[in-house]
C-alpha positions as CSV (number, residue, x, y, z in Angstrom):
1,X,0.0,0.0,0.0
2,X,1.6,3.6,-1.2
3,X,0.2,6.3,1.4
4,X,-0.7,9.8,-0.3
5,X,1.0,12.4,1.1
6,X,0.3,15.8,1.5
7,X,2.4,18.8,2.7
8,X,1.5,22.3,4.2
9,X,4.1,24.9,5.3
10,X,4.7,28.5,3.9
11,X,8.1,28.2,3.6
12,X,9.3,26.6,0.4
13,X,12.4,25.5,2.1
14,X,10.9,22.8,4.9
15,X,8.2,21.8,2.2
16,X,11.3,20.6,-0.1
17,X,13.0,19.1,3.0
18,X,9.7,16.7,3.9
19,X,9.4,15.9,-0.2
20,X,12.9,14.8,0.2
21,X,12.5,12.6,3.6
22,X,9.3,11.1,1.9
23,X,10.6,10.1,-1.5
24,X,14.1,9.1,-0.1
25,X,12.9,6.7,2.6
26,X,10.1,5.6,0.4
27,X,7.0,6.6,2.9
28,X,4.4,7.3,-0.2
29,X,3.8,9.6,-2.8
30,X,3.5,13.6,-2.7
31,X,-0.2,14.4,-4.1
32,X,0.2,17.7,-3.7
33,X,1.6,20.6,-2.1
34,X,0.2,24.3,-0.1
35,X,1.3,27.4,1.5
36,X,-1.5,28.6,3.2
37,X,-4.8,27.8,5.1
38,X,-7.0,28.6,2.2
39,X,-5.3,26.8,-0.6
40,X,-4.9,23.4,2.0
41,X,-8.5,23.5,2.7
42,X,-9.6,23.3,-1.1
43,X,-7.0,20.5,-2.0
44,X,-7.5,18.3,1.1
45,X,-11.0,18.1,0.1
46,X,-9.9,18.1,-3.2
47,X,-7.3,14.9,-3.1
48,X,-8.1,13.5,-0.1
49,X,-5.2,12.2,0.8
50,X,-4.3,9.7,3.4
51,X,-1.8,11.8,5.6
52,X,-1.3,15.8,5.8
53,X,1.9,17.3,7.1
54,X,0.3,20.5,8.2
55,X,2.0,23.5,9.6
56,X,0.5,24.9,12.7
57,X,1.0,28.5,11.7
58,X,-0.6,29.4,8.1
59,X,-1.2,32.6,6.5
60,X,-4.9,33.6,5.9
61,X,-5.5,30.3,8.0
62,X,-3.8,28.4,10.6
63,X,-3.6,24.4,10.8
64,X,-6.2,23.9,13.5
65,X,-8.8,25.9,11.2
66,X,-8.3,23.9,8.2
67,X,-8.0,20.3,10.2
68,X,-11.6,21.4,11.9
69,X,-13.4,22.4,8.8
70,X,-11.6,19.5,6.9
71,X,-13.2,17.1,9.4
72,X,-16.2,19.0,9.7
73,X,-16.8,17.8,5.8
74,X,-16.2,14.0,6.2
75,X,-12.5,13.9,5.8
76,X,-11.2,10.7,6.6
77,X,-7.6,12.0,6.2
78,X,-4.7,11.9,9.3
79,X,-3.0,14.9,10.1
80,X,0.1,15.1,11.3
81,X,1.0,19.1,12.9
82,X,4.2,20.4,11.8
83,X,5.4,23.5,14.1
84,X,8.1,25.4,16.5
85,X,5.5,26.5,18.7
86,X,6.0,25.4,22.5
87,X,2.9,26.6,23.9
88,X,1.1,23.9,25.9
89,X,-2.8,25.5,25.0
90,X,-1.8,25.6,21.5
91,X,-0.4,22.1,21.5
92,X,-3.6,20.7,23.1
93,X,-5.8,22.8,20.6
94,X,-4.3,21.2,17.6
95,X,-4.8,17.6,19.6
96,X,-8.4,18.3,19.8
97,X,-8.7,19.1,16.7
98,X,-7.3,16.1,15.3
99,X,-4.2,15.7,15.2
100,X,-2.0,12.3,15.3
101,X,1.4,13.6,16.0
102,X,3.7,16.6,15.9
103,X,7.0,17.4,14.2
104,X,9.0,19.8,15.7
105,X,10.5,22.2,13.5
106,X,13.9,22.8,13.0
107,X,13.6,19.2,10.9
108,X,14.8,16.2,12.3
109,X,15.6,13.5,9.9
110,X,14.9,10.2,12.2
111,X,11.7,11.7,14.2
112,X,9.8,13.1,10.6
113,X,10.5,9.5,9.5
114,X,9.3,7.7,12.6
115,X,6.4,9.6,13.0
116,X,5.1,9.6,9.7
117,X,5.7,5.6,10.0
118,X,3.6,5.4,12.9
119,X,1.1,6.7,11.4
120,X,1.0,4.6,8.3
121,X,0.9,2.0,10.9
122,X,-2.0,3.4,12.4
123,X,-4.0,3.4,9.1
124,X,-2.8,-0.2,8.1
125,X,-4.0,-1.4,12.1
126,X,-7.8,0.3,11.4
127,X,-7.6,-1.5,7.6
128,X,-6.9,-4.4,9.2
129,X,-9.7,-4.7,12.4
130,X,-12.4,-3.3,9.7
131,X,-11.3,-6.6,7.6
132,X,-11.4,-8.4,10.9
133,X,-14.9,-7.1,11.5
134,X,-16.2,-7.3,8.1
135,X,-15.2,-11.1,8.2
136,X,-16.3,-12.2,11.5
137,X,-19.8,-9.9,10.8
138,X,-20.2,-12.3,7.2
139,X,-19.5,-15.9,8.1
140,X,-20.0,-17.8,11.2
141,X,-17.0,-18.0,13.2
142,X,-16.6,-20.9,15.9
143,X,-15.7,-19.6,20.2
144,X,-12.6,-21.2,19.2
145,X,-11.7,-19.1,16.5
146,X,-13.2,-15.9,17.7
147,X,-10.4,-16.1,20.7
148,X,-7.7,-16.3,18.2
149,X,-8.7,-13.4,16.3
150,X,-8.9,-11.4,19.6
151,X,-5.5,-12.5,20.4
152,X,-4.2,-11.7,16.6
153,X,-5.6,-8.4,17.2
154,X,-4.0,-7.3,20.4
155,X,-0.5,-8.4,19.2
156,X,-1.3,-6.5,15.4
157,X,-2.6,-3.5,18.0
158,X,0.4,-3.6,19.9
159,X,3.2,-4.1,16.7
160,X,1.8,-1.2,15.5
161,X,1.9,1.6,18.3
162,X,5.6,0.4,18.3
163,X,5.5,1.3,14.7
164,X,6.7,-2.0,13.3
165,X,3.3,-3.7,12.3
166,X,5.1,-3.0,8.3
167,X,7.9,-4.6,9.1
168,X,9.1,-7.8,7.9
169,X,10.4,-9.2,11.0
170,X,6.5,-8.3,12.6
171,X,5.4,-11.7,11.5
172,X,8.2,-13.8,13.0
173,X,7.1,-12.1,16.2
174,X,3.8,-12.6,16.0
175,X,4.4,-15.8,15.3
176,X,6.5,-16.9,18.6
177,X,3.8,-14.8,20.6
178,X,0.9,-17.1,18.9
179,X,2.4,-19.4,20.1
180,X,4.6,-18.3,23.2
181,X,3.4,-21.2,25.8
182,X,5.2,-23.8,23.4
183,X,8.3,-21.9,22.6
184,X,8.7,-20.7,27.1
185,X,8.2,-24.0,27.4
186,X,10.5,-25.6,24.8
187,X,13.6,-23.0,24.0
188,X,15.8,-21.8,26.7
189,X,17.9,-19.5,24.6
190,X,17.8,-17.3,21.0
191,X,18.8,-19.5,18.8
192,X,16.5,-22.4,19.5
193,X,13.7,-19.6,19.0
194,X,15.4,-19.1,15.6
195,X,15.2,-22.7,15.3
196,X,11.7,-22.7,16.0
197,X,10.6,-20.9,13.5
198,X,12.7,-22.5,11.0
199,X,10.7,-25.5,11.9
200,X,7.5,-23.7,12.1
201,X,7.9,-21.8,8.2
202,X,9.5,-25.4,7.1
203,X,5.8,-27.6,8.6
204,X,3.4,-24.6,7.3
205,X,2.0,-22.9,4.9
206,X,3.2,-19.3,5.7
207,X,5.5,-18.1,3.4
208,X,8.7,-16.6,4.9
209,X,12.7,-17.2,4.3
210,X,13.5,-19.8,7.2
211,X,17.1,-19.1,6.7
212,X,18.1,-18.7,10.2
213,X,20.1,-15.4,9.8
214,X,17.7,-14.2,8.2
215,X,15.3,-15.0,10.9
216,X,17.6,-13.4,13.3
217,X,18.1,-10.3,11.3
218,X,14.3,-9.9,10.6
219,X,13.6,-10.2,13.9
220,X,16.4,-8.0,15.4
221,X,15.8,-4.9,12.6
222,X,12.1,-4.9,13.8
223,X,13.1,-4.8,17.8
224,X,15.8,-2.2,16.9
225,X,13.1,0.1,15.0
226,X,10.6,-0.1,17.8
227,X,13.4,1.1,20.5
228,X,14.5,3.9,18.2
229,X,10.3,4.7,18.2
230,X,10.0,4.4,21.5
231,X,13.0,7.0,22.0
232,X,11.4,9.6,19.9
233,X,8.3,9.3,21.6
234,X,10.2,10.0,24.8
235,X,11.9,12.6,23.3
236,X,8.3,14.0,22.8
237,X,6.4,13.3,26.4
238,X,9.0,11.7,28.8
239,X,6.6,11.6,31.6
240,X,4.1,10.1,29.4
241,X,2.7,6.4,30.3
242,X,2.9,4.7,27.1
243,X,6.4,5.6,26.9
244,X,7.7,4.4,30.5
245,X,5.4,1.5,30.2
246,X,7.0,0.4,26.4
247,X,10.3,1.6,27.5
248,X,10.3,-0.4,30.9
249,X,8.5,-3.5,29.6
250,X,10.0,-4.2,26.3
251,X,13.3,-2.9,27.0
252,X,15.8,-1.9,29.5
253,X,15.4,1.1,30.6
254,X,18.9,2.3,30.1
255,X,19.2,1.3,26.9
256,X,16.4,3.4,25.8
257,X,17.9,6.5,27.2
258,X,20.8,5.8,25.5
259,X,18.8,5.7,22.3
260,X,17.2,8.8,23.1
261,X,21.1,10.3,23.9
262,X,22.3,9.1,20.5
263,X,19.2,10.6,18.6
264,X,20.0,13.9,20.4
265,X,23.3,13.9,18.8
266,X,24.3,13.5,22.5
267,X,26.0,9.9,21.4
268,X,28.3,7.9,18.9
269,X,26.0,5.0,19.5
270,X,22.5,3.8,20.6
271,X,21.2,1.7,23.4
272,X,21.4,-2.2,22.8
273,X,17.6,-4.5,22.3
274,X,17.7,-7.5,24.5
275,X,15.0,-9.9,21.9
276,X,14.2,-12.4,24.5
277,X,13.4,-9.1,27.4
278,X,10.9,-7.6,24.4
279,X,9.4,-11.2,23.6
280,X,8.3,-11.5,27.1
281,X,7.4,-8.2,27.4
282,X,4.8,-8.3,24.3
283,X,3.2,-11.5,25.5
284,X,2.9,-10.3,28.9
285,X,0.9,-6.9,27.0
286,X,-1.0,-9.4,24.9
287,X,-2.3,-10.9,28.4
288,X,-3.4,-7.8,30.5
């Protein structure tokens, strides 16, 4: 799926430096492009898009305005604020008004990136339950089968507020959590996880490399990209709950704030992911 992008911001200059983010790191396609309230307002509506990078502070309009009167005529579109501005009332306005995220302005590189990633995570997670829903709503489903669905669900839920539910290595995880009782109860280290699944892609139907580096690799590039989420999202709200639940749970703590450090510029390298910590730590989610 290519997400439709769109980008609002007066100044030429940070509208060329999103493009160039998007296109380079291949997170959808630029539908179009405004520089102030009025002329977002008419395209929005116009291209609907699935995902606006809107500027809080717009000539002739500002970004809550347009969001608002976007919404206000059916838009399905997400919105993600773009702005310098620090002020706590003017950050919870454009919340209430709709926004998903916010970018903080001067540009950084790894946070435009992981937020706009989130999000497209966030539109693939609502794709999925309303295929979920449609399905379960048209056929007759068994108890049986209406427990695994709930289960599939929570672990989809929870891959993608990390922002990995794209992400190849997703399935291997969701994989070992389906079925986390057997693989506690008969591997006692990484590698005869890795041999699990081998096993598991090798006796099934699912189609997926059972190379064991590969395994390891998938696995270990999807970990690494939730931590590296997780920082930026303490970089945002460090008090926040989601973020000292995630960071405590799937991680070590540390190791997080070292991520956070190295994303700062404060560090020559980032914290270290401990797989087996985060495996737990998303089946014990999946259970409360």
């Amino acid at each position: 799926m290519e997400f439709r992008i769109m980008i609002v911001d007066d100044d030429k200059a940070i509208r060329r430096i999103l493009a160039g983010i998007i296109e380079n790191h291949s997170l959808g396609e630029i539908v179009g492009e405004a520089c102030d309230g009025e002329e977002a307002e008419k395209k929005i509506i116009t291209l609907n898009p699935d995902i606006v990078l809107m500027d809080l502070l717009l000539p002739a309009k500002d970004g809550i305005e347009v969001i608002k009167e976007v919404r206000n005529r059916g838009a399905g579109t997400h919105f993600i604020m773009i702005s310098q501005v620090e002020d706590q009332d003017m950050i919870t306005r454009a919340y209430e008004s709709g926004i998903e995220f916010f970018i903080h302005k001067p540009i950084n590189v790894t946070e435009t990136i992981n937020v706009i990633s989130k999000v497209e995570e966030i539109i693939k997670l609502k794709a999925t339950f309303q295929r979920i829903k449609e399905t379960v709503a048209g056929a007759g489903v068994s108890d049986t089968g209406q427990v695994k669905k709930q289960e599939m669900t929570k672990v989809d839920f929870l891959l993608a507020d990390l922002g990995i539910l794209g992400e190849a290595g997703s399935e291997d995880i969701k994989v070992l959590i389906e079925n986390y009782e057997r693989v506690k109860k008969n591997t006692g280290n990484l590698q005869e996880i890795y041999h699990f699944l081998q096993e598991y892609y090798e006796t099934t139907d699912r189609k997926k490399s059972s190379d064991l580096k590969a395994i390891e690799m998938r696995i270990r590039r999807a970990i690494s990209k939730a931590m590296g989420n997780i920082a930026s999202m303490g970089m945002e709200d460090y008090d926040s709950e989601q973020f000292l639940r995630y960071a405590s749970i799937l991680f070590e703590f540390k190791e997080v704030k070292k991520q956070m450090d190295f994303l700062r510029g404060k560090a020559s390298e980032g914290g270290k992911i401990n797989v087996k910590k985060f495996l737990e730590g998303i089946a014990f989610l999946c259970r409360t």
